[in-house]
C-alpha positions in Angstrom: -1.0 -21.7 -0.9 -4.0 -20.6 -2.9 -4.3 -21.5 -6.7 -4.8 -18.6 -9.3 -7.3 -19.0 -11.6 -4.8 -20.3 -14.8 -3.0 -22.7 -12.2 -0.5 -20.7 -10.7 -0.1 -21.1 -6.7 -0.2 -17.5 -5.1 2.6 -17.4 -2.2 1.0 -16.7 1.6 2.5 -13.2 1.4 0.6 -12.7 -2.0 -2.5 -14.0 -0.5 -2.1 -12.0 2.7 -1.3 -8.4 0.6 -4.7 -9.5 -1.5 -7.0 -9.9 1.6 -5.6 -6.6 3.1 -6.0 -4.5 0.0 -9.4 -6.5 -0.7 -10.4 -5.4 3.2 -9.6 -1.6 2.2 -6.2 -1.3 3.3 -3.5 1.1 1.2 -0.6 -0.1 0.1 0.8 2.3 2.5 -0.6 0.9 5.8 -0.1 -2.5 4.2 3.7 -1.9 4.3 3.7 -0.8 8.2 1.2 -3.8 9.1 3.6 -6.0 7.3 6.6 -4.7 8.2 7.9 -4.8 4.7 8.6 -1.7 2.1 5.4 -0.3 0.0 8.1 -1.2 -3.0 7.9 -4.9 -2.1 4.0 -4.3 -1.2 3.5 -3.5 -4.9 5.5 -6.4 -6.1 3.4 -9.4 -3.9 0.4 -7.5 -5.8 1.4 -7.4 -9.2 2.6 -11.2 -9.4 -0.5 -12.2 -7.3 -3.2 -10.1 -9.8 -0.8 -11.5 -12.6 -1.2 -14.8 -11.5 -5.0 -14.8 -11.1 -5.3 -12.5 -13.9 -7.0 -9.3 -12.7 -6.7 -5.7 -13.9 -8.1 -3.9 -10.7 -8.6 -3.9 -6.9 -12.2 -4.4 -8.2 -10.7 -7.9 -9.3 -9.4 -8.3 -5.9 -12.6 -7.7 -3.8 -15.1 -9.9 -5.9 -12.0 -12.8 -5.2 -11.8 -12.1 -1.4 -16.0 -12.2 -1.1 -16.1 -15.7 -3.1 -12.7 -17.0 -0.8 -14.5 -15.8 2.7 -11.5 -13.5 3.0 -14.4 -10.2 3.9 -15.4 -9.8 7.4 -19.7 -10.0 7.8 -21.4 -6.8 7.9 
C-alpha cells in the first residue's frame, strides 16, 4: 500500500490506475488493460486523488515522477 499525503493508504488497484493514468493512459485503455469497467476505473481514481488530495491528472504526474512510477526518457 502507498500512504496519501493526509495518512490515508491508497489500495494497489488505486496505485496501479494512478501510475497508468500518470504514464498517459485513458481511462478507456485503462479499463481493457485492467480488465475491469471504465465505471470502476473512475472510482479507484476518485478515492485515490481524494485520498492524496489532488484536483487534476496534473496532481497525478508530479506524484508518479517523485514515486519513480515514470519510465526514463
Amino acid at each position: 500500500r502507498t500512504p496519501g499525503e493526509n495518512g490515508l493508504e491508497l489500495s494497489e488497484r488505486e496505485a496501479d490506475v494512478l501510475r497508468l493514468i500518470a504514464n498517459g493512459h485513458s481511462n478507456k485503455e485503462i479499463s481493457a488493460r485492467l480488465a475491469i469497467s471504465v465505471k470502476t476505473i473512475e472510482t479507484y481514481k476518485a478515492r485515490a486523488m481524494e485520498k492524496l488530495g489532488f484536483k487534476t491528472r496534473v496532481d497525478v504526474v508530479r506524484y508518479a515522477a517523485v514515486k519513480g512510477w515514470l519510465p526514463e526518457r
